[in-house]
C-alpha positions, 0 to 999 in steps of 0.5 A: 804189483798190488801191495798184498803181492808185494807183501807175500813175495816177501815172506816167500823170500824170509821163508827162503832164506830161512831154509837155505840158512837154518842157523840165522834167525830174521827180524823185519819190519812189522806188517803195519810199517810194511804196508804203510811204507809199499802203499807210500811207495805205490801213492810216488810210482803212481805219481810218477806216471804223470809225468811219463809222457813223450816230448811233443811241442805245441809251438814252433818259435824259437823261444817257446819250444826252448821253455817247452823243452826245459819243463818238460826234462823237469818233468822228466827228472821228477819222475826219475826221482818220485820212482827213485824213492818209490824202489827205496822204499819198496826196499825198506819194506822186504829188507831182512835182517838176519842174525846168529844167537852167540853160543851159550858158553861165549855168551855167558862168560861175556856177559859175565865178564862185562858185569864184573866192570860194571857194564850190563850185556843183553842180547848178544849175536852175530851179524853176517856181513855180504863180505864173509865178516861177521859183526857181533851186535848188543845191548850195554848199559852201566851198572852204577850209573857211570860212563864207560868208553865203547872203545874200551868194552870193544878191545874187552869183547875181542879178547873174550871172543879172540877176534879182533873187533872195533866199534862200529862208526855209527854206534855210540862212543860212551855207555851209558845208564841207559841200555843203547844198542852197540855193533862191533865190526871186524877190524879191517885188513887196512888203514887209511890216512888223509891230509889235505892241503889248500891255497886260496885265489890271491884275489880271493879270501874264501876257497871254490874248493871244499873237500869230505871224507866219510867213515861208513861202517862195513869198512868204508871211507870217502873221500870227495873234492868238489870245485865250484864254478869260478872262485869266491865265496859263490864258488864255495857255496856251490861246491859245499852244497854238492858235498853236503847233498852227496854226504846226505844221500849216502847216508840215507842209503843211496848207491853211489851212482844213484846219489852221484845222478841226483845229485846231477839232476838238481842242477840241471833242474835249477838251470844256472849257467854258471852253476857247474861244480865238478866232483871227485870221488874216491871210495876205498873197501878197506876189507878188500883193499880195492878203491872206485874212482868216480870223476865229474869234471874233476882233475887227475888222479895219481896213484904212487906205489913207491917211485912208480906212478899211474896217472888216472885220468877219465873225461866227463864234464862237470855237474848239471850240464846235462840231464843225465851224466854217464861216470864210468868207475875205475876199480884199482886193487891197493896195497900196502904203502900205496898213496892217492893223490887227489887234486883240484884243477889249480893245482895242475894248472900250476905247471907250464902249459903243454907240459902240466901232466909230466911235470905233475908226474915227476913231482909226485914221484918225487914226493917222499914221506909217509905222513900224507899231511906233510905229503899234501903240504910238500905238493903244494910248495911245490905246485906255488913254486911252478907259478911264482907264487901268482895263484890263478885258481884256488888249490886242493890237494888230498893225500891218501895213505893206505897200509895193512893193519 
């Protein structure tokens, strides 16, 4: 599709939206940066077609066909990504923001309010959120030149607007003499809490595992575990790298599936034989109070609602085996007092063999507390006690309280 297509289809789609919604008003890229960002997008589609092409071998020997094959899925997951970034910038491109002027009275006892604390307000409204929410953004700079906390203005803001609000994770925590822009979101209808716990290989000083939990706005949290192929410090690396790519991808605005097969596909296309960490993810909406459980190789999953536990379990294999990887989400409705248990292969092989899944079920069932810390440090006495204290693989247990705010 040519780029004035592209450009107009857009326009169509702001005219649209403003009919359907009269009160919002739209803000979008300019005509320029649209241009500039499609014909880039066009310049990676039109690249990519290069290396659209079927399989088909110039040799028959063994080895040769092998190398034929391996460039030619190389070839193959350049194409899937120059087309990945092709469609993300299309994206960009038509993406409109739209937001709700605050009403006239509300605006003028905020900004009023505000200067009598020394901070200046411009530019107050409302952002509609795709979950019913609404977020409230501005502009806030300090009247005398000193700082104030963003937390503190956010607790002032929800009681002049009576809605309970809290800084958004990506703005600023200080305001300054300079004017920065603020987003405050609607408290979310829960909490969550981690703990983490590790033991290392005891032939080891450095952990294969590693671990991240990310604050998204809109109501997110993360919550991954990565074990490296083997133990080590090779092993961490590994598993590191998995994280910060992950972390890096959805920071940037890739679906998690998308950065979950990229992510993949650079494994593969680096070819290491020993190169294969796995990867476990939890992603909890806060607001819904619902969780998505991906698994790439990684270990079971438990759920504890009380003394009741659900085992979540779903085979895949670990990264960059294959070309593409087929991850299957698990979605579980959460409620108040529930713990996710997230745990690393040496910790269920911790247990005598042949009965790893019930013992780790009664164990878990057992586990009582509320601080997820001291639940994850529980665990893993435990898991040290079933083996004798001789740590076979390193060990990681994360702890995930989630309650009603």
């Amino acid at each position: 599709m040519a780029v004035d297509q592209r450009i107009e289809r857009c326009g169509l789609g702001v005219l649209r939206r403003k009919e359907e919604e009269k009160k919002l008003q739209t803000a979008q890229v300019s005509d320029l940066c649209r241009r500039r960002l499609l014909n880039y997008a066009d310049s990676f589609c039109e690249l990519a077609k290069s290396y659209d092409q079927e399989f088909g071998p110039e040799y028959q020997d063994r080895g040769t066909l092998f190398m034929e094959r391996r460039l030619w899925e190389n070839r193959q997951i350049i194409r899937g990504h120059l087309n990945e970034m092709a469609k993300i910038m299309t994206e960009a491109a038509c993406e409109v923001l739209a937001y709700q002027p605050m009403e006239g009275r509300k605006k003028r006892i905020l900004i009023q309010a505000l200067a009598e604390e020394g901070i200046r307000v411009e530019n107050p409204c409302y952002l509609p959120r795709t979950n019913g929410q609404q977020a409230v953004a501005l502009t806030m700079s300090t009247l005398k030149g000193a700082k104030v906390s963003a937390d503190e203005a956010a607790d002032m803001i929800s009681v002049l607007l009576d809605r309970r609000l809290q800084l958004a994770v990506a703005s600023p925590y200080m305001i300054e003499s300079i004017p920065q822009s603020f987003v405050l979101e609607e408290e979310a209808a829960f909490i969550v809490l981690t703990g983490f716990s590790r033991a290392v290989k005891e032939s080891e000083t450095v952990s294969g595992d590693n671990y991240s939990v990310i604050e998204a706005e809109k109501g997110r949290v993360t919550v991954m575990i990565s074990d490296g192929t083997g133990s080590g410090e090779a092993a961490g690396r590994d598993s590191e790298r998995v994280l910060d790519l992950m972390e890096k991808m959805l920071e940037a605005g890739f679906g998690m599936d998308t950065a979950i097969d990229m992510v993949n596909t650079a494994l593969f296309a680096v070819g290491e034989d020993r190169n294969h960490p796995t990867l476990d993810i939890c992603d909890i909406d806060l607001y819904r109070g619902s969780c998505q459980l991906r698994k790439v190789g990684g270990a079971v999953t438990f759920l504890k609602r009380s003394e009741e536990v659900e085992q979540l379990v779903m085979g895949s294999l670990p990264l960059g085996i294959f070309q593409k990887v087929e991850v299957q989400p698990v979605d579980k409705v959460l409620q108040d007092g529930d713990f996710l248990i997230m745990v690393s292969d040496g910790v269920v092989d911790a247990f005598e063999k042949g009965e790893q899944e019930n013992a780790m079920l009664r164990v878990v069932s057992g586990l009582q507390g509320t601080n997820p810390g001291e639940m994850a440090e529980r665990l893993l006495r435990i898991a040290l006690g079933a083996c004798g204290g001789k740590i076979r693989d390193d060990m990681t247990i994360g702890v995930i309280g989630v309650w009603e705010a």
